[in-house]
Backbone as a chain_set.jsonl record, in Angstrom:
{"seq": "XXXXXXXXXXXXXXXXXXXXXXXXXXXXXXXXXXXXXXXXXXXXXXXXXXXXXXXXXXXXXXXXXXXXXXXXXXXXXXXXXXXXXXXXXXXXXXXXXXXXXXXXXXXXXXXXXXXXXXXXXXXXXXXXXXXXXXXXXXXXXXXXXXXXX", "coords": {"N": [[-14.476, 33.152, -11.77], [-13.67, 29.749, -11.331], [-12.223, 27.36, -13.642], [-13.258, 24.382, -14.976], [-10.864, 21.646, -14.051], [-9.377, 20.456, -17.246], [-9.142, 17.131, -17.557], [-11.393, 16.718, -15.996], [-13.374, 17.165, -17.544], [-13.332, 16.718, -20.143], [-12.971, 13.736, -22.243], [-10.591, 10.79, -22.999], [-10.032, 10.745, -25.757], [-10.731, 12.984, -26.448], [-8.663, 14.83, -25.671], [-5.971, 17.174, -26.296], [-3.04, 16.452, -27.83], [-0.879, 17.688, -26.228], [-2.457, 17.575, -23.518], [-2.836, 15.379, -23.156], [-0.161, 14.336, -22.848], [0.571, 15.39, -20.764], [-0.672, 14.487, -18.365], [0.455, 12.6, -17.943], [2.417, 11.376, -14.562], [4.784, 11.376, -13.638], [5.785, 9.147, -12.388], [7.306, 6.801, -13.028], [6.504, 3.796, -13.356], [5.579, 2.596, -15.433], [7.602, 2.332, -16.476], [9.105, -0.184, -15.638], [10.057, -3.072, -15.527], [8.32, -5.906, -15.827], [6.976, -9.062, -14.761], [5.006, -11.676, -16.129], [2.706, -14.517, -15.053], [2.272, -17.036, -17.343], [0.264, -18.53, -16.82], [-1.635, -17.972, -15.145], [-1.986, -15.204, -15.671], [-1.071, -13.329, -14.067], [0.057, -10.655, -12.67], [3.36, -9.541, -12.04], [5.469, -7.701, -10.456], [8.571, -5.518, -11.03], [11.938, -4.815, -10.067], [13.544, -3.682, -11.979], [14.551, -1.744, -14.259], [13.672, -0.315, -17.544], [16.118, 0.104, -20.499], [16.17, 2.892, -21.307], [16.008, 4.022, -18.865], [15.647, 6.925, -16.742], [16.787, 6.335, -13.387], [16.651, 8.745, -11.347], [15.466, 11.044, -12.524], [13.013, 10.451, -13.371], [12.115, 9.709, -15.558], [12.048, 8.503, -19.451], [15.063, 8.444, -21.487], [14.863, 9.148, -23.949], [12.398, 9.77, -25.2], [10.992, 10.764, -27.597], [12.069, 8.78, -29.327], [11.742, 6.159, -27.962], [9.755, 4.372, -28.498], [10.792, 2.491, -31.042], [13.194, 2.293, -30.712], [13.42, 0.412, -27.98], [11.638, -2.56, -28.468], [9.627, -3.89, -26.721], [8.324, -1.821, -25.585], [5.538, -0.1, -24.58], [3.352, 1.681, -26.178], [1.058, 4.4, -24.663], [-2.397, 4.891, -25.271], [-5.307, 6.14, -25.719], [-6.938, 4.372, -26.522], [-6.01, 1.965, -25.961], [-5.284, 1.931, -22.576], [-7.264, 1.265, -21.494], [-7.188, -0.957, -21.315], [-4.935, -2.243, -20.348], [-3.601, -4.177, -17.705], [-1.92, -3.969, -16.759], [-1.094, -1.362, -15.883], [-0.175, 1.421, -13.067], [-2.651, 1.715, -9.892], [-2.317, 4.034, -9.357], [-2.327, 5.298, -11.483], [-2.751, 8.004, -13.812], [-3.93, 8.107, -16.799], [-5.313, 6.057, -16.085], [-6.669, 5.954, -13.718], [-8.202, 8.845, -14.844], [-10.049, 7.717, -17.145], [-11.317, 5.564, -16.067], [-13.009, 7.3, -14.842], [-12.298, 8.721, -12.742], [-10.979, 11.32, -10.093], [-7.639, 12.892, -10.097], [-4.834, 12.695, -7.851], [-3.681, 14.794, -5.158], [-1.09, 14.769, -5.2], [-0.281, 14.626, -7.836], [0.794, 16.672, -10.874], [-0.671, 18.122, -11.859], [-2.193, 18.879, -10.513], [-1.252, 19.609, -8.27], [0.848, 21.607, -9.079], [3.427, 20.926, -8.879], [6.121, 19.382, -10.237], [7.409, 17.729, -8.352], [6.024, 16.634, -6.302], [5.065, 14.328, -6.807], [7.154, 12.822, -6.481], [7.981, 13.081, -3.455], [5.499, 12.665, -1.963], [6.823, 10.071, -2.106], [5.345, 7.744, -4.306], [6.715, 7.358, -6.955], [9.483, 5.904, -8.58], [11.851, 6.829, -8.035], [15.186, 6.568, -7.004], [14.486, 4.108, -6.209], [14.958, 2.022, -8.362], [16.425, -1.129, -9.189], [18.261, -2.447, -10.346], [18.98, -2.321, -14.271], [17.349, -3.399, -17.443], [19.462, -4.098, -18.814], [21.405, -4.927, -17.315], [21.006, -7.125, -17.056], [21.527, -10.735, -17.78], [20.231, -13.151, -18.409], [16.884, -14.581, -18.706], [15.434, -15.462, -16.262], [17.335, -13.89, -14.342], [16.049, -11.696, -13.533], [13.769, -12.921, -11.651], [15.571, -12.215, -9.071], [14.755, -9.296, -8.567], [12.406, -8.942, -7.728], [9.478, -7.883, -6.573], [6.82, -7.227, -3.861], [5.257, -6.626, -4.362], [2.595, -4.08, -5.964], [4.304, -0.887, -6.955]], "CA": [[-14.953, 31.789, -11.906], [-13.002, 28.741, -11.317], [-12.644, 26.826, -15.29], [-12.836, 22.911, -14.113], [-9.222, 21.046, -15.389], [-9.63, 19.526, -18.48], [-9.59, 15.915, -17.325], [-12.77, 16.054, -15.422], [-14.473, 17.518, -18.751], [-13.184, 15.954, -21.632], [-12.813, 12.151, -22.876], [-9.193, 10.466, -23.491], [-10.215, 10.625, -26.834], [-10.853, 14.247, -26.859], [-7.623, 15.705, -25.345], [-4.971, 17.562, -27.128], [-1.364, 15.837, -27.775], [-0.449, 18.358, -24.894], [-2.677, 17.49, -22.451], [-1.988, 14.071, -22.649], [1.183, 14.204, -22.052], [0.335, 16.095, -19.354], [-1.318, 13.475, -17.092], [1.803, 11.471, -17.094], [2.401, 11.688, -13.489], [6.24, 10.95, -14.016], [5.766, 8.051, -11.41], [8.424, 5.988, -13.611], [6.483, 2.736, -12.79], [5.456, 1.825, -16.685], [9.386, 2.266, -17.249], [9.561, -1.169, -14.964], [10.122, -4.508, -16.406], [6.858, -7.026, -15.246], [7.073, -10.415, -15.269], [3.434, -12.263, -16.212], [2.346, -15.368, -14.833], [1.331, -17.235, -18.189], [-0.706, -19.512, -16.863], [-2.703, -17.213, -14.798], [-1.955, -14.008, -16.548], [-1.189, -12.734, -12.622], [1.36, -9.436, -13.619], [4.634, -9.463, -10.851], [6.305, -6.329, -10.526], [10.078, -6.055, -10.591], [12.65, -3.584, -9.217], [14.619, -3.569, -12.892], [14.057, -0.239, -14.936], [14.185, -0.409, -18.638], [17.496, 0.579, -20.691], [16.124, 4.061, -21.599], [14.922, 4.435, -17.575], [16.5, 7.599, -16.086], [15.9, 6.58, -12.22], [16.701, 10.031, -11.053], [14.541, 11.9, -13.175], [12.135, 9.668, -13.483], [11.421, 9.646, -17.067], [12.492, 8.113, -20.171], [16.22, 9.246, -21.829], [14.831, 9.286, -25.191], [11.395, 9.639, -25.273], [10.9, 10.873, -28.728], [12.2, 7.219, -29.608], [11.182, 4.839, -27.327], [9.215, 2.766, -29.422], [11.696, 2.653, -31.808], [14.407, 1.849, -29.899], [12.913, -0.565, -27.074], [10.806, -3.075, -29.005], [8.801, -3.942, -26.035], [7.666, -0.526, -24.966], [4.194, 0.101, -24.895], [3.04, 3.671, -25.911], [0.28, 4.457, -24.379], [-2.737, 5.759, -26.336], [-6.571, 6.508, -25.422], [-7.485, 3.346, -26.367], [-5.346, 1.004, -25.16], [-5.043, 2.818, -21.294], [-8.602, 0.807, -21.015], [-7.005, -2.028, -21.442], [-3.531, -2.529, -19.701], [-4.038, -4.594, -16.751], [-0.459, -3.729, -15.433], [-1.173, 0.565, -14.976], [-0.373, 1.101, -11.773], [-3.55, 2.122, -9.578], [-2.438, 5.835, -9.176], [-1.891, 6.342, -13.03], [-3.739, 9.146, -14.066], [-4.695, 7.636, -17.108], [-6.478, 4.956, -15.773], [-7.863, 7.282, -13.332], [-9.258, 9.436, -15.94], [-10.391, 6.287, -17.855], [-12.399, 4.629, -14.666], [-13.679, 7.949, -13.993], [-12.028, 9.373, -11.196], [-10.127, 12.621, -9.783], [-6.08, 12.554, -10.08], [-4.495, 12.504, -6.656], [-3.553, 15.739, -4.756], [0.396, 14.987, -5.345], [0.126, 15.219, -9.211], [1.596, 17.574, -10.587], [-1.296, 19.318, -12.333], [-2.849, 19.585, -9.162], [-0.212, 20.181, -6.791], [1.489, 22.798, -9.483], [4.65, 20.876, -8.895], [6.987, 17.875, -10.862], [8.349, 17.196, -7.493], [4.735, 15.869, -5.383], [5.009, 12.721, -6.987], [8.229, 12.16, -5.381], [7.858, 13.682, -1.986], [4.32, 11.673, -1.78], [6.824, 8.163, -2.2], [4.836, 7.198, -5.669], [7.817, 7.442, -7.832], [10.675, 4.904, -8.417], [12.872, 7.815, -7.722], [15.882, 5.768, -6.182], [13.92, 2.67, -5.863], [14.954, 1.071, -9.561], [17.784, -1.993, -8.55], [19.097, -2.791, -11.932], [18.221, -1.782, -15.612], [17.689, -4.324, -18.103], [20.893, -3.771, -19.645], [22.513, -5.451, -16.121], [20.548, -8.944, -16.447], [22.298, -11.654, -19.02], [19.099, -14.545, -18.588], [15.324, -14.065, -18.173], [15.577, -15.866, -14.692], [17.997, -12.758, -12.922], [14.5, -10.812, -12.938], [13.281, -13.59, -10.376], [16.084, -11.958, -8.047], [14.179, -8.288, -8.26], [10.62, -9.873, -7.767], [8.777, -7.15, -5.36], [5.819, -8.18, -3.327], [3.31, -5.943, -4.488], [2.884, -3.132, -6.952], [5.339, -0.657, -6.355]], "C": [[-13.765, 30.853, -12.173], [-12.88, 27.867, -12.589], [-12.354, 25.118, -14.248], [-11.784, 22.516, -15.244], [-10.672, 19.85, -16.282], [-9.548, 18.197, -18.48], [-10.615, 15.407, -16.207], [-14.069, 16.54, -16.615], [-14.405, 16.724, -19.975], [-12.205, 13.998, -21.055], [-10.955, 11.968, -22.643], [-8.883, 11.456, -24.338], [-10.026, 12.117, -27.233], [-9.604, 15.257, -26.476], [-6.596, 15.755, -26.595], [-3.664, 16.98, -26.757], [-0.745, 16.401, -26.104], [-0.996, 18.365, -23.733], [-2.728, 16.421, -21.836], [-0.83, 13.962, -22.113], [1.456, 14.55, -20.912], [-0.235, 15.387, -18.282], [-0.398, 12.641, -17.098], [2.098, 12.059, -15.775], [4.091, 11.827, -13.191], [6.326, 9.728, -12.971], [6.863, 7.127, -11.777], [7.78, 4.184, -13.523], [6.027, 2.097, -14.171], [6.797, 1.527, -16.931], [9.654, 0.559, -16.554], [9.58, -2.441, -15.57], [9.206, -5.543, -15.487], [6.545, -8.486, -15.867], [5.229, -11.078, -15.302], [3.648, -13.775, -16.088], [1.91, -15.998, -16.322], [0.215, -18.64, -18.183], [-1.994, -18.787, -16.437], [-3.094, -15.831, -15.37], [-1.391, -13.133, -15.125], [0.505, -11.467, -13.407], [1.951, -9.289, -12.006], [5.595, -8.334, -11.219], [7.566, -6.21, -10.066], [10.624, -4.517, -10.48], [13.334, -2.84, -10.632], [13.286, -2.537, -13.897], [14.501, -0.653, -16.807], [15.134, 0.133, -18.966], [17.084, 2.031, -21.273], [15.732, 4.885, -20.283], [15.769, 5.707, -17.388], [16.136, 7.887, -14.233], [16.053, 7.877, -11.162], [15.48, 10.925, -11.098], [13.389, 11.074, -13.246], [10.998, 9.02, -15.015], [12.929, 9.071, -18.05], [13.629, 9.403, -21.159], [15.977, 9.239, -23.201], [13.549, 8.927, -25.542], [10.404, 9.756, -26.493], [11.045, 9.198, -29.343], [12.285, 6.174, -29.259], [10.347, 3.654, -28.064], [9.79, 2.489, -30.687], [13.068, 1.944, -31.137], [14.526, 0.754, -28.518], [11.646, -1.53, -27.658], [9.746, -3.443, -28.337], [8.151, -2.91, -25.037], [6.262, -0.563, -25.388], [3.94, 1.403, -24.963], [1.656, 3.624, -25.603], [-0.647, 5.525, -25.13], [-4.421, 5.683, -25.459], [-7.057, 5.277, -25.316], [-6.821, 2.356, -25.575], [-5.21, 1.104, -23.324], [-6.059, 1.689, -20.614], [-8.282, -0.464, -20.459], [-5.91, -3.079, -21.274], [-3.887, -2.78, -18.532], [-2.781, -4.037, -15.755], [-0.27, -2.14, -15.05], [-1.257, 0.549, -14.145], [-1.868, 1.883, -11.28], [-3.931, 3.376, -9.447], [-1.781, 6.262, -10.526], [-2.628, 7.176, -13.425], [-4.339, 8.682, -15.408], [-5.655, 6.418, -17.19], [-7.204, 5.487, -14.639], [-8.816, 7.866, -13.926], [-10.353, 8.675, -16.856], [-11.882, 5.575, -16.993], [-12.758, 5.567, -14.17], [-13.148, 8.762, -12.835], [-11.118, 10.297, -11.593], [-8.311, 12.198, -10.193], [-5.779, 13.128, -8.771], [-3.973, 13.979, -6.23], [-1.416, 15.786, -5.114], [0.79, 14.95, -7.293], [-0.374, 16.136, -9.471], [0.826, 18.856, -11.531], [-2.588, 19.542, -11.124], [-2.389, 20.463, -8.015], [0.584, 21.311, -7.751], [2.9, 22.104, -9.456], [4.906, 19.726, -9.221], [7.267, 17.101, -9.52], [7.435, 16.646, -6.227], [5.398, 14.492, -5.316], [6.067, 11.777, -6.112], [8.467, 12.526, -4.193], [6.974, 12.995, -1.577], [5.29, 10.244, -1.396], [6.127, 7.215, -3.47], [5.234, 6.873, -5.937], [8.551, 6.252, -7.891], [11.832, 6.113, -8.444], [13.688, 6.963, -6.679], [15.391, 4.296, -5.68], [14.509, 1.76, -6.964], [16.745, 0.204, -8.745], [18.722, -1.969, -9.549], [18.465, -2.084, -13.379], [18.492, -3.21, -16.166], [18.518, -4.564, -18.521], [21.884, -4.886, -18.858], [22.326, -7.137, -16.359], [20.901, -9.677, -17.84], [20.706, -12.587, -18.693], [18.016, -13.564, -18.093], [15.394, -14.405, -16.566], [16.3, -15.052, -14.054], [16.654, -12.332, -13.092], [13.678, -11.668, -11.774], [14.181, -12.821, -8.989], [15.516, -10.386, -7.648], [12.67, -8.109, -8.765], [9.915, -8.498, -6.743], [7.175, -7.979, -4.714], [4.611, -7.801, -4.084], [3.503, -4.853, -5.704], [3.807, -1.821, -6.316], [4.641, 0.794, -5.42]], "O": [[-12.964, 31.086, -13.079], [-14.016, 27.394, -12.633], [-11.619, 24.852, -13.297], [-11.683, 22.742, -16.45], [-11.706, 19.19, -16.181], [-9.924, 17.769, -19.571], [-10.729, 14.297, -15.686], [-15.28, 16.327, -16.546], [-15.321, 16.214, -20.619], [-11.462, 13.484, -20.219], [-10.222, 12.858, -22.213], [-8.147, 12.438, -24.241], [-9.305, 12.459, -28.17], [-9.582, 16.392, -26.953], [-6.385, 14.933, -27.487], [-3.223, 16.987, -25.608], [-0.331, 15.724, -25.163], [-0.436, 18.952, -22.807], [-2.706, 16.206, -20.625], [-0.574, 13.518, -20.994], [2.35, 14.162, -20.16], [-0.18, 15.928, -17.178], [-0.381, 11.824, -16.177], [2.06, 13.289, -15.742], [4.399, 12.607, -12.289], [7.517, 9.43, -12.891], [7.429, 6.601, -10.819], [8.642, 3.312, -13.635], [6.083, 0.869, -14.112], [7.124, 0.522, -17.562], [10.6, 0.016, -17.126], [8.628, -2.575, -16.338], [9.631, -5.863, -14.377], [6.088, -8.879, -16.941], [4.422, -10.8, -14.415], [4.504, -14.353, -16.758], [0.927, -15.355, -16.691], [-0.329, -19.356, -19.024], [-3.081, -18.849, -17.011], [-4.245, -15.417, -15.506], [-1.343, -11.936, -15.407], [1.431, -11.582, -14.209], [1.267, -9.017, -11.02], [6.325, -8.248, -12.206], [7.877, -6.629, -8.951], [10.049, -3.45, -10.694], [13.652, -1.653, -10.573], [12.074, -2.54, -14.112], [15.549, -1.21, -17.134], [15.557, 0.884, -18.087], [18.053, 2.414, -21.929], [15.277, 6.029, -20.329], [16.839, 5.58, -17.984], [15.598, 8.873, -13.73], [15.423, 7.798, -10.108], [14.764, 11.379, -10.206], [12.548, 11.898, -12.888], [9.968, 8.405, -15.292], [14.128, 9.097, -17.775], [13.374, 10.57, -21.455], [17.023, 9.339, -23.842], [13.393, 7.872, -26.156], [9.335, 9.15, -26.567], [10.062, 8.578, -29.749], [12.761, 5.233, -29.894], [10.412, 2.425, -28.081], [8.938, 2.19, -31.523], [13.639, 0.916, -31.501], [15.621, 0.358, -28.117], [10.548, -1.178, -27.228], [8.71, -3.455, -29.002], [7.603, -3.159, -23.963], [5.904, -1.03, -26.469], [4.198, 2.212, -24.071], [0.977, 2.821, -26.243], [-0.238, 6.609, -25.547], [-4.428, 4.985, -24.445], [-7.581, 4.909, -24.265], [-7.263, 2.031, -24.473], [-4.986, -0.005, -22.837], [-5.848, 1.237, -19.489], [-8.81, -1.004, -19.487], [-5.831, -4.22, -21.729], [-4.511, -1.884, -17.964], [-2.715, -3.794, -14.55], [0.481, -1.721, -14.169], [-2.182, -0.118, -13.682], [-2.349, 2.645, -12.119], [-5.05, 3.887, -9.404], [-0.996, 7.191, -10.717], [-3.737, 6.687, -13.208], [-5.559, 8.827, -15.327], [-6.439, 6.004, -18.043], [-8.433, 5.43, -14.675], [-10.015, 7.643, -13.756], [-11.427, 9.19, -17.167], [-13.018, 5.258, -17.345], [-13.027, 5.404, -12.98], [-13.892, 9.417, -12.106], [-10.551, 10.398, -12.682], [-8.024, 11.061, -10.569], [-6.459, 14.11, -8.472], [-3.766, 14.577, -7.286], [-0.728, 16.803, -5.199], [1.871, 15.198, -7.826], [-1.384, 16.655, -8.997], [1.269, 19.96, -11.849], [-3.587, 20.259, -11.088], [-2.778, 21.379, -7.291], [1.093, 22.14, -6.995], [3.72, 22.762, -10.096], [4.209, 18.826, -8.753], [7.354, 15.875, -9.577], [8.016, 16.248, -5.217], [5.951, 13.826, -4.441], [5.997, 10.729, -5.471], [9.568, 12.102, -3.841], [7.357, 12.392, -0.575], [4.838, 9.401, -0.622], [6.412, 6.019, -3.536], [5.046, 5.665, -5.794], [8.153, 5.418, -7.078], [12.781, 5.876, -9.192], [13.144, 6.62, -5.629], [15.962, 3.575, -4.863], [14.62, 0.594, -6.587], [17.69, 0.691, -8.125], [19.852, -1.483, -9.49], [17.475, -1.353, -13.346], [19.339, -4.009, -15.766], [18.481, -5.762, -18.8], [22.792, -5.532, -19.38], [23.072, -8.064, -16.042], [20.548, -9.177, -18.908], [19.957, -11.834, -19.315], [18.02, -12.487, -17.497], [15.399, -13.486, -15.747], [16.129, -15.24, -12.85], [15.997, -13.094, -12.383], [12.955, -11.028, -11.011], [13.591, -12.804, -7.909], [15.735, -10.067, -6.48], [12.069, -7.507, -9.655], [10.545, -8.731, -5.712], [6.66, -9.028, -5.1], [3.525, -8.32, -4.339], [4.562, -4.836, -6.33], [3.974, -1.841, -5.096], [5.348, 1.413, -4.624]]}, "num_chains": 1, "name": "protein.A"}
């Protein structure tokens, strides 16, 4: 008998530390710096990687202390997931969240880290700059993208 994965049975709420972490897809696209409209609230997606990004790997170089060390990091938590307008569309926890399957190229489906980036998902080689590069708020107008990434 086939056991069904544990994010078509259980809640956010109800998963273990470890299986959260486990639906990170490594996509790298929370790591991205997003400029917000504040008139409309409209969220613009930029090419520039935060200063802990590693765009290789696709994950954060100090992940233990990211919110600690990047004041505007968001950690993502059960509740909040509901309620981040800027998750991209193929995040797994807003997947799981709104109900639905996780995509055949993550990586607790496909068995492998390396879907996500063979699929094209990823910011694997896509990030332009890191925050670290831009002196004014206005250089992020020069790595504006059109669409989500």
């Amino acid at each position: 008998m086939v056991e069904t994965p544990f994010w078509k049975t259980k809640t956010l709420e109800a998963m273990t530390p470890a299986e959260w972490e486990s639906l990170c897809d490594g996509c790298g696209k929370c790591c991205l710096s997003k400029l917000e409209d504040e008139d409309t609230g409209e969220i613009y997606w930029t090419s520039v990687g935060c200063r802990l990004f590693d765009g290789h790997t696709c994950r954060c170089s100090d992940y233990a202390n990211r919110l600690a060390r990047v004041p505007d990091c968001v950690g993502l938590t059960p509740q909040n997931v509901r309620t981040i307008s800027w998750l991209p569309k193929t995040c797994a926890y807003r997947l799981v969240a709104e109900g639905h399957d996780l995509y055949w190229w993550h990586r607790l489906v496909s068995g492998s880290a390396e879907t996500v980036h063979e699929a094209g998902i990823s910011m694997r080689g896509r990030v332009r700059a890191s925050e670290t590069d831009l002196a004014e708020p206005d250089d992020y107008f020069d790595y504006m993208l059109d669409d989500e990434p």
